[in-house]
C-alpha positions as CSV (number, residue, x, y, z in Angstrom):
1,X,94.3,202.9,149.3
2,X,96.7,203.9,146.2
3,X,95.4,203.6,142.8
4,X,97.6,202.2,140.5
5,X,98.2,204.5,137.8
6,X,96.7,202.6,135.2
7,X,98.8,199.2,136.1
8,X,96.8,196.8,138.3
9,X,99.8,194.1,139.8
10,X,102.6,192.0,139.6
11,X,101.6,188.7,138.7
12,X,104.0,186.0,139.4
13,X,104.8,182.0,139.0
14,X,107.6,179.8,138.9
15,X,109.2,178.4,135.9
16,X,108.3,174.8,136.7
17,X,106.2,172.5,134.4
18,X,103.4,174.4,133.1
19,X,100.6,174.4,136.3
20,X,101.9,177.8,137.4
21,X,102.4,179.8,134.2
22,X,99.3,178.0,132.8
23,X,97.4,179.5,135.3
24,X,98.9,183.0,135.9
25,X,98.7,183.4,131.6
26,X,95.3,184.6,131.6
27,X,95.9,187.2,134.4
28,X,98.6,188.8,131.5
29,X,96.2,191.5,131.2
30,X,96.1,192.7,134.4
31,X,99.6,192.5,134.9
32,X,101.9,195.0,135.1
33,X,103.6,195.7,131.5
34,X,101.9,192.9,130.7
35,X,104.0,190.3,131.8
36,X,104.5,187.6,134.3
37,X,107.2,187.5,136.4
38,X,108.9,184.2,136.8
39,X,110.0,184.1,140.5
40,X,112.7,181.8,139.4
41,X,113.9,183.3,135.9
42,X,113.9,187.3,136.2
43,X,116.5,189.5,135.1
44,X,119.1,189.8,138.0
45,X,118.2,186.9,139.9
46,X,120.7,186.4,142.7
47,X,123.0,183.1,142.1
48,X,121.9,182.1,145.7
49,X,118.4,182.4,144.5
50,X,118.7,180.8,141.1
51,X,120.5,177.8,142.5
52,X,117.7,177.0,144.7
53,X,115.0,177.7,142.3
54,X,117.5,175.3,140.2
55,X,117.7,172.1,142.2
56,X,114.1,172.4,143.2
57,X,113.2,172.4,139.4
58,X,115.7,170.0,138.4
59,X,115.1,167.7,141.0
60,X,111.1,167.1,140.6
61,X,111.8,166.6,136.9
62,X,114.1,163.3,137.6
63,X,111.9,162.3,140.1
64,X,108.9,162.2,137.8
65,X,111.0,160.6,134.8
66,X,112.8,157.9,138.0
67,X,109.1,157.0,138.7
68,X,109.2,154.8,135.5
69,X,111.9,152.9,136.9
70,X,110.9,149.1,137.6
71,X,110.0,149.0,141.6
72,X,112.7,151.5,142.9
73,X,111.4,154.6,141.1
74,X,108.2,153.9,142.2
75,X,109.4,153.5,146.0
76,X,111.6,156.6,145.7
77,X,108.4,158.5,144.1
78,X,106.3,157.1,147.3
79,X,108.6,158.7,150.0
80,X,108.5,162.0,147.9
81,X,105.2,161.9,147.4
82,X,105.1,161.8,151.4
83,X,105.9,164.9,151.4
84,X,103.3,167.2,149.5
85,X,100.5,164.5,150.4
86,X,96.9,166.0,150.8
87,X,95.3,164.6,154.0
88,X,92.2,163.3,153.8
89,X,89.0,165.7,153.8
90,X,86.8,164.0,156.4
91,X,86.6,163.9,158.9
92,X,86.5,167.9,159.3
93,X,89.2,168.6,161.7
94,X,91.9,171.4,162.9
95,X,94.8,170.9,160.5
96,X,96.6,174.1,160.8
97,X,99.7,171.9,162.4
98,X,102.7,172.9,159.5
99,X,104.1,169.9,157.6
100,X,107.5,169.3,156.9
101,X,107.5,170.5,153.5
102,X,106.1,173.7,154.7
103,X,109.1,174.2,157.4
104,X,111.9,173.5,155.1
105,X,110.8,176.3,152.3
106,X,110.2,178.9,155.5
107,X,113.4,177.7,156.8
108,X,115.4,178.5,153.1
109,X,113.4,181.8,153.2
110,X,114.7,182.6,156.8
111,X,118.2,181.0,157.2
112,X,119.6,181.9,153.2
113,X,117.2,185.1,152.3
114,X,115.7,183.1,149.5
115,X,113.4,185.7,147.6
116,X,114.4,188.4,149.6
117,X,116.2,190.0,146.5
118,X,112.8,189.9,144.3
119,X,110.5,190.8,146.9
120,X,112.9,194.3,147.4
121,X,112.6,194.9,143.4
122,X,108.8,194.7,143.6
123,X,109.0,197.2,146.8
124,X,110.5,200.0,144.4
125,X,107.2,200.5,143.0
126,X,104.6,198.5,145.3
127,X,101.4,197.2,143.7
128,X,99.3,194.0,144.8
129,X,100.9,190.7,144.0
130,X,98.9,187.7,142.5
131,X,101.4,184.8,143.0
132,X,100.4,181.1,141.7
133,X,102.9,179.8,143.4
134,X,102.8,179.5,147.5
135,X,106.6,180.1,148.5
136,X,106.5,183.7,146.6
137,X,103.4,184.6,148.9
138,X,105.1,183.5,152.0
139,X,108.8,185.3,150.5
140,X,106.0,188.5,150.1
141,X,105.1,188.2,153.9
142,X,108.0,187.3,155.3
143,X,109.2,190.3,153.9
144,X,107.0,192.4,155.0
145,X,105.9,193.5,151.4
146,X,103.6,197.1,151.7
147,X,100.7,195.7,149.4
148,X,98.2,193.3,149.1
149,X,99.4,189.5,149.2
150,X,97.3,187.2,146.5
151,X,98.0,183.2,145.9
152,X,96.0,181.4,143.4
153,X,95.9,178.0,143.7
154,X,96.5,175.6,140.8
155,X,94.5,172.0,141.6
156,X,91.3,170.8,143.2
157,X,92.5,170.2,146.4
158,X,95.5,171.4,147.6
159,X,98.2,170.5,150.6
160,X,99.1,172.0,153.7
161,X,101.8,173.4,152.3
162,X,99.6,176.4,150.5
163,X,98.9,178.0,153.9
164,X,101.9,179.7,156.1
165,X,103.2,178.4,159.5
166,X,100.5,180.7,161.5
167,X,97.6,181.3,158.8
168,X,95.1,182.4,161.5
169,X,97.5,185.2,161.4
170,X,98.5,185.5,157.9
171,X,98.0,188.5,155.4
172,X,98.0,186.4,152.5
173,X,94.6,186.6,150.6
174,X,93.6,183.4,148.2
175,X,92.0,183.2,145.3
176,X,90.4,179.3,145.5
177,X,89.7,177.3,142.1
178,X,86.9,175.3,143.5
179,X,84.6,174.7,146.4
180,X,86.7,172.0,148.0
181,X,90.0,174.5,147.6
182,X,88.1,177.0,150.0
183,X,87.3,174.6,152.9
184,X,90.6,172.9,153.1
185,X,91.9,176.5,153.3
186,X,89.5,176.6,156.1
187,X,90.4,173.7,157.8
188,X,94.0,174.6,157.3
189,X,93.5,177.7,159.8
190,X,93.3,180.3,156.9
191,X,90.2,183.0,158.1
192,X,87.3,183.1,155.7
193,X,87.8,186.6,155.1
194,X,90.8,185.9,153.2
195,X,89.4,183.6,150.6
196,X,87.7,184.3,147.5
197,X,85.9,182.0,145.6
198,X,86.7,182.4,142.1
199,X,87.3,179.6,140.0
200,X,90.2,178.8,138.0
201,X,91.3,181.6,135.4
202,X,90.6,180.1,131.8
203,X,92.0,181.8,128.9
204,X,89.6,184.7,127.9
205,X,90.2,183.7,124.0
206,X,88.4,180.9,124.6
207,X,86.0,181.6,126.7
208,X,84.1,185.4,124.4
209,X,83.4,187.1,127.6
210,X,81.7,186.8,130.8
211,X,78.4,185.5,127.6
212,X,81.0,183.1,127.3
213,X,79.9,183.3,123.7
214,X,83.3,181.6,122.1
215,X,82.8,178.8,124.6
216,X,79.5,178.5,123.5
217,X,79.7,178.0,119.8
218,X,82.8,176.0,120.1
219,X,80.7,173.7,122.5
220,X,77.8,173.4,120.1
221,X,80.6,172.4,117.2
222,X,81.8,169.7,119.7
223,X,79.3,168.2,120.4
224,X,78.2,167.4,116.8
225,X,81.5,165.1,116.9
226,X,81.0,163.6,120.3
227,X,77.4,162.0,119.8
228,X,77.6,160.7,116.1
229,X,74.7,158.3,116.7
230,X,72.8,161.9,118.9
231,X,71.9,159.7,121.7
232,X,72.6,162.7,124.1
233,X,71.6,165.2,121.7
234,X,67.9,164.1,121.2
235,X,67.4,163.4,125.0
236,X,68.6,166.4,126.6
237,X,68.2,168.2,123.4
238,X,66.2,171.3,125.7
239,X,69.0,171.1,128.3
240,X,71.6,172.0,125.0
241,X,69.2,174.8,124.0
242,X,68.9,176.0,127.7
243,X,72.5,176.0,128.0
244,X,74.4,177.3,124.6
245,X,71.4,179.5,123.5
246,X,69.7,178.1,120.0
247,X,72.2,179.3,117.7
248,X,74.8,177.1,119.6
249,X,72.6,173.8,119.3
250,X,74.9,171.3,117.3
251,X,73.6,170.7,113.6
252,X,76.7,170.3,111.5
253,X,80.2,169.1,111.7
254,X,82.6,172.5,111.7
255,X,85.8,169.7,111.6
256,X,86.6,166.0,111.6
257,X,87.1,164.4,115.3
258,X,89.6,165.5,116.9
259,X,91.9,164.0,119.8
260,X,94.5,166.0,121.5
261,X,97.0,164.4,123.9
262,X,99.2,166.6,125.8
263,X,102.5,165.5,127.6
264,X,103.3,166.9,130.9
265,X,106.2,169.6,131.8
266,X,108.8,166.7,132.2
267,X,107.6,165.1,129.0
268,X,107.7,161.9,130.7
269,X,104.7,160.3,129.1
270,X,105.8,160.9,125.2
271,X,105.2,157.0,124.7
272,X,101.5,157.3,125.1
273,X,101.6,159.8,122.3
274,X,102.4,157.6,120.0
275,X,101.2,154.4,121.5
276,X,97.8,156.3,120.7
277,X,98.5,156.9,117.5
278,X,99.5,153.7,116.6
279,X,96.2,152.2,117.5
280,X,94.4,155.0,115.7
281,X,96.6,154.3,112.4
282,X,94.1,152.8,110.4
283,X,91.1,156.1,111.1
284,X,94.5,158.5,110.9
285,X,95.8,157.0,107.0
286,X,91.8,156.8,105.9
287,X,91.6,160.9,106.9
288,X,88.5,160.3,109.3
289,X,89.7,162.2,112.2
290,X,93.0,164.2,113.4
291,X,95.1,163.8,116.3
292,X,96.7,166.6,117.7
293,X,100.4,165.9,120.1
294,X,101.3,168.7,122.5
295,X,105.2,168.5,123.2
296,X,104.7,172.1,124.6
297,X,108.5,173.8,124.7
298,X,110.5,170.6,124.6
299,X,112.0,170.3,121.1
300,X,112.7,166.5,122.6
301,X,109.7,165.4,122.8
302,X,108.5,167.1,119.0
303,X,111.8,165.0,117.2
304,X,110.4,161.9,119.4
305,X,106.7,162.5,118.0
306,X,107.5,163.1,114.4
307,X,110.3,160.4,113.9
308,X,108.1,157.8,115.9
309,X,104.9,158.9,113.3
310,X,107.2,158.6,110.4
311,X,109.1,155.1,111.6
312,X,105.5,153.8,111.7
313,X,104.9,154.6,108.1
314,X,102.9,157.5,108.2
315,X,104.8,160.4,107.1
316,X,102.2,161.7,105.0
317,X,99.5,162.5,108.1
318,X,102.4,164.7,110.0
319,X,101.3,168.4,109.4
320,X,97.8,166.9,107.8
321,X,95.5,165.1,110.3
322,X,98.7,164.6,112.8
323,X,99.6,167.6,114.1
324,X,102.6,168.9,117.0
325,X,102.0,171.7,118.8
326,X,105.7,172.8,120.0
327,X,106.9,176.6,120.7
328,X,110.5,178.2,122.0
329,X,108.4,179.6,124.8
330,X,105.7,178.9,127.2
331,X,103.7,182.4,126.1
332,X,103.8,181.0,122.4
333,X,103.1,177.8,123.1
334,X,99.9,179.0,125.2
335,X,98.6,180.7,122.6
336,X,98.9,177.8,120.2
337,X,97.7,175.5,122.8
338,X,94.8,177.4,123.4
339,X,93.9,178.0,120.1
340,X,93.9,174.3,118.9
341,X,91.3,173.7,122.0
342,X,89.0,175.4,119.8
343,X,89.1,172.5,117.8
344,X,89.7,169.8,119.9
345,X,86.7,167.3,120.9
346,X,88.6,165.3,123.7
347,X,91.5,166.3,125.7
348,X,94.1,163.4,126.5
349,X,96.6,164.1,129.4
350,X,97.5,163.8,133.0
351,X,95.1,165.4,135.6
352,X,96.4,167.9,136.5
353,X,95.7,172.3,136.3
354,X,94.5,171.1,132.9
355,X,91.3,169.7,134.8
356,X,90.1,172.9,135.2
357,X,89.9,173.3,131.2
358,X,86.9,170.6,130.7
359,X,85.3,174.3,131.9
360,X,85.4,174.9,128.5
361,X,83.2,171.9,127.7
362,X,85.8,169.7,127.0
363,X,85.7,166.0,127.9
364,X,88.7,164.4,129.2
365,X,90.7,161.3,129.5
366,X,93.2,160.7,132.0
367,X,96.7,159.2,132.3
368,X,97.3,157.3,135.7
369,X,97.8,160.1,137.7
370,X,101.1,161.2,139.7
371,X,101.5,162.8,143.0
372,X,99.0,163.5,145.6
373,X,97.9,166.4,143.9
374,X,96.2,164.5,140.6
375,X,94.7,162.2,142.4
376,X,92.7,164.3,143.7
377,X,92.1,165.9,140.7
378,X,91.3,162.9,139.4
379,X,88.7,162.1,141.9
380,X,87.3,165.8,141.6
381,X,86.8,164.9,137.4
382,X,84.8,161.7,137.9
383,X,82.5,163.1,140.6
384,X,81.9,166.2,138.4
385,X,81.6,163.6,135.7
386,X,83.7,164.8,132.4
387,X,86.4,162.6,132.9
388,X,87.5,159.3,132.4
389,X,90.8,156.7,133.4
390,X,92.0,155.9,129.9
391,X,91.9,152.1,128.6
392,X,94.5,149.8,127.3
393,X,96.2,152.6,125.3
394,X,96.9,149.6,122.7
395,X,93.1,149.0,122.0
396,X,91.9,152.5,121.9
397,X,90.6,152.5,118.1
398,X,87.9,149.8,120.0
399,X,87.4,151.6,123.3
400,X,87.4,155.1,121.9
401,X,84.8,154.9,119.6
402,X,82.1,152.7,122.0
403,X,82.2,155.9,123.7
404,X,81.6,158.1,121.3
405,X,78.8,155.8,119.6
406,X,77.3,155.8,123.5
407,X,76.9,159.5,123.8
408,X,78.9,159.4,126.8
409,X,81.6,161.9,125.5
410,X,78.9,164.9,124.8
411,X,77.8,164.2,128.1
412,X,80.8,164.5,129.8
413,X,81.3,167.8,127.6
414,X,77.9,169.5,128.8
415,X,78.8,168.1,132.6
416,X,82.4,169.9,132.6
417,X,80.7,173.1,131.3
418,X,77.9,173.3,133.8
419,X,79.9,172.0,136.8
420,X,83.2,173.4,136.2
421,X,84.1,176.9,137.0
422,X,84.5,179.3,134.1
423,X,84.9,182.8,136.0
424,X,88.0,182.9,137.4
425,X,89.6,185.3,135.2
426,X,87.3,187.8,135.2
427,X,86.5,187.3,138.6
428,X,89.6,187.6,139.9
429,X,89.9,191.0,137.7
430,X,86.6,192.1,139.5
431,X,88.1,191.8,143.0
432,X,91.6,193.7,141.9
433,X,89.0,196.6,140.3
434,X,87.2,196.8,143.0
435,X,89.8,197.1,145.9
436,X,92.4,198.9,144.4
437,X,91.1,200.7,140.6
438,X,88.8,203.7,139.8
439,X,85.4,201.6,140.2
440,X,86.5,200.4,143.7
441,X,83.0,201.2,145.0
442,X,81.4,199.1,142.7
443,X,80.0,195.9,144.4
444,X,81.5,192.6,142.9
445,X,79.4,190.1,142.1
446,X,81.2,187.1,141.4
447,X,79.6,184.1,138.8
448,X,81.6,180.4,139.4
């Protein structure tokens, strides 16, 4: 097997919402020059392939913003929704047939060469792709790329799509998020020997190491906020000890309450932003907590948030205890994004890869989900039991706070951290080490 000179692979995802980046931006350290490749957006993308890439992208994002449309856009979402629809788990059966999403991407691939341009770039110096993003593993294969095929998958549960037209017989490897991601892969026809457990990758800034010692103290700060009244606190005080270590257990407040609520890639759900902070107006003007609005890249949705905030009359919290997180580009706005979690006691947004973050003991509270995908995630929140379905968005200054005076919220924190995978990052660096670097004889042991 060839080393790799120092460089360990090309990571890629697709310039589509956040899921995909999100999730290939902590593998930036392992990737070669230290960059993600956008399969999408690269320099001297083919106009074939940019235009499919296009109208893909373009089209997802007015169907998701249609949706909101009295009666029709909710029928037209329903028959698209058909088509990336997770089957049911149980019961266990063969469900290696390929859907009709599936065909139509290997048919682009076959009949108009789609990726073949990319795949014969990364060819000119072969090292192991790790692809979020299922079409670029199948572009790899179909291609008959010379090195070692990777796909990470980006939700709890995930459609027949992910897996090719004959996975029984497939060299693409997965990395899978969760437990239930590795036995649909399973019933999907995809051999065992080709999955690897490893959790989601969480960005190593937050997490300290594999101590987790960042996670830990930032955890111990949190839940100071979330358990005013320490009804969790002084039950499972031992548990909290256990857990974050002594010099972690909560015993002052490190910063006010804080609520973040991030939109999705389409920004289709700015409303709630401010619906939210409308009913927090009275806490937000008194300086008793801070809100945080994530409008991620799109300058749209950051003019929306701060004239809405100052047409209510409250000019004076913007850039004070109301804050927008907004960047040019998606690496900058990670790294903002991931440094205000720090700080951040509950996480408001849509399920979907931003499940994965109440790893980082985080308690969340979801928007009604869309597509087949989030409501799984949904369901995979409330069984793990960090997450909740938000309220009536217009009485959340009631709602809000009965949780926090209950303890629930600190609970829900603890729960995401112990039953939520943490790992993946430096798991999936483990398994790339191992098989192709200098300590490849080293046995990987894996944590979840």
């Amino acid at each position: 097997m060839n080393k790799l000179n120092g460089q360990k692979a090309y990571v890629i995802a697709v310039d589509m919402g956040y899921g995909h980046q999100r999730a290939a931006d902590p593998l930036r350290v392992m990737a070669y020059k230290g960059k993600v490749i956008n399969a999408n957006n690269y320099p001297g993308i083919t106009k074939r392939d940019r235009l499919i890439w296009n109208e893909s992208r373009e089209f997802y994002e007015w169907i998701s913003k249609f949706k909101k449309v009295p009666f029709i856009g909710e029928f037209a979402w329903n028959i698209f929704d058909k088509f990336q629809t997770i089957p049911n788990f149980y019961p266990k059966r063969d469900l290696s047939k390929p859907n009709n999403q599936l065909k139509y991407f290997m048919k682009l691939i076959k009949n108009q060469d789609w990726g073949k341009d990319l795949i014969a770039r990364l060819e000119k110096k072969p090292l192991p792709i790790i692809t979020t993003f299922f079409v670029v593993a199948f572009m790899a294969e179909y291609y008959n790329y010379s090195q070692e095929i990777y796909c990470l998958a980006t939700d709890t549960d995930i459609s027949r799509t992910w897996a090719g037209l004959n996975p029984s017989q497939s060299r693409i490897n997965y990395f899978a998020p969760n437990y239930r991601v590795e036995q649909r892969l399973k019933l999907y026809g995809v051999r065992p020997e080709k999955i690897f457990l490893t959790g989601f990758p969480l960005p190593t800034e937050n997490l300290g190491g594999e101590n987790l010692g960042v996670l830990k103290s930032d955890l111990g700060h949190r839940l100071f906020n979330l358990d005013p009244k320490r009804k969790y606190i002084n039950v499972y005080k031992d548990t909290i000890r256990e857990q974050l270590g002594k010099s972690c257990f909560p015993h002052s407040r490190s910063h006010p309450l804080t609520l973040t609520f991030a939109v999705g890639g389409a920004g289709a759900q700015r409303e709630l932003g401010i619906d939210i902070v409308r009913s927090l107006r009275r806490r937000l003007l008194k300086q008793t907590m801070n809100v945080i609005l994530v409008a991620g890249i799109r300058n749209d949705v950051n003019k929306y948030f701060k004239d809405n905030i100052k047409a209510l009359g409250m000019s004076q919290c913007l850039d004070r205890n109301i804050k927008i997180i907004f960047a040019n580009n998606k690496e900058d706005y990670f790294k903002k994004f991931n440094r205000i979690l720090k700080t951040t006691d509950i996480l408001w947004t849509k399920p979907s890869e931003l499940s994965f973050y109440t790893g980082l003991g985080i308690p969340l509270i979801m928007t009604p989900p869309i597509g087949s995908q989030e409501n799984f995630n949904r369901k995979w929140l409330l069984t793990i039991a960090s997450g909740i379905d938000q309220e009536d968005v217009k009485y959340t200054d009631q709602w809000l706070f009965d949780w926090l005076d209950s303890g629930w919220f600190a609970e829900a924190a603890m729960e995401g951290f112990m039953e939520a995978p943490k790992f993946g990052t430096f798991n999936i660096q483990k398994i790339i080490a191992h098989k192709y670097g200098e300590t490849r004889r080293m046995k990987t042991v894996l944590q979840y």
